[in-house]
C-alpha positions in Angstrom: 94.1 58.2 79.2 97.5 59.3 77.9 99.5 60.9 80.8 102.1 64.1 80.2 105.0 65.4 82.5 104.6 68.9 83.4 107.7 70.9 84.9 106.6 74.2 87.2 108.3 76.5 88.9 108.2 76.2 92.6 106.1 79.5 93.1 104.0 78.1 89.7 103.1 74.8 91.8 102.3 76.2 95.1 100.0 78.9 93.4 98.2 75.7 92.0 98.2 73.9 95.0 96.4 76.9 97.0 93.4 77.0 94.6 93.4 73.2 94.6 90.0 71.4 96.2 89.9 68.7 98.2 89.6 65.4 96.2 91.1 67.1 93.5 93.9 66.1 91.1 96.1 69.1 89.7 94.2 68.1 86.0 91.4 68.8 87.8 92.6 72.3 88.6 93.9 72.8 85.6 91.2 71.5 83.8 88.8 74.3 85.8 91.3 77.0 85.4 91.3 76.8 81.8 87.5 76.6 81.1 86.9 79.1 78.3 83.3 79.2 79.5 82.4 79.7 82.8 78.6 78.8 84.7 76.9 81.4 86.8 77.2 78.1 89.3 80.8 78.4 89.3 80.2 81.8 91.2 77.5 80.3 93.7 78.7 81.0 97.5 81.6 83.1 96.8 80.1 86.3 99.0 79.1 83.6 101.5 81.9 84.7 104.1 81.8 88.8 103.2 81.2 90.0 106.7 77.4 92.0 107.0 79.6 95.4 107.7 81.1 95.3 104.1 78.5 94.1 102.4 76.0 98.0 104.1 79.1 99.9 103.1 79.2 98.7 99.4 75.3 99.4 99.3 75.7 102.6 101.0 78.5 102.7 98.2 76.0 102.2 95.2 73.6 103.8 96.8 75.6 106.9 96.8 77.2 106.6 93.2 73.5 106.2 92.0 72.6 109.4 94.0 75.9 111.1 92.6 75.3 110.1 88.8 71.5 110.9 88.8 72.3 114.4 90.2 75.0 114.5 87.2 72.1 113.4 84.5 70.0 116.4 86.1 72.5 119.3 85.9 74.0 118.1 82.3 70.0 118.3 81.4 69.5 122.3 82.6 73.0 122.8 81.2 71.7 121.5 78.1 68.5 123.1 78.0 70.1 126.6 78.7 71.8 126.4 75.5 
């Protein structure tokens, strides 16, 4: 495989080399950076270590927006139907 010299910045390398995985090479990372198309797999884990206390309050978050935008649907429907 042909092989190309890349220049980065400093801040442009170490920003790579944070996301960068064990056992893999910097074409690796750019390689899964650059993916147009991206697997529901690639997402698989990432809420793994969102503590049990965040993860009630965004429910209770939903929860609440769902409550607010129902209650929304029901007064635009008497508005409407008043005319």
């Amino acid at each position: 495989m042909a092989v190309k010299t890349v220049t980065l910045s400093e801040d442009a390398y170490l920003a790579l080399a944070a996301v960068k995985g064990e056992g893999e090479s910097f074409s690796d990372v750019v390689r899964r950076l650059t993916r147009t198309s991206r697997s529901l797999l690639d997402f698989a884990g990432a809420w793994k270590d969102v503590p049990e206390a965040t993860v009630r309050e965004m429910e209770s978050f939903w929860k609440e927006a769902e409550g607010l935008s129902e209650e929304k649907r029901r007064r635009e429907g008497r508005r409407l139907r008043q005319g």
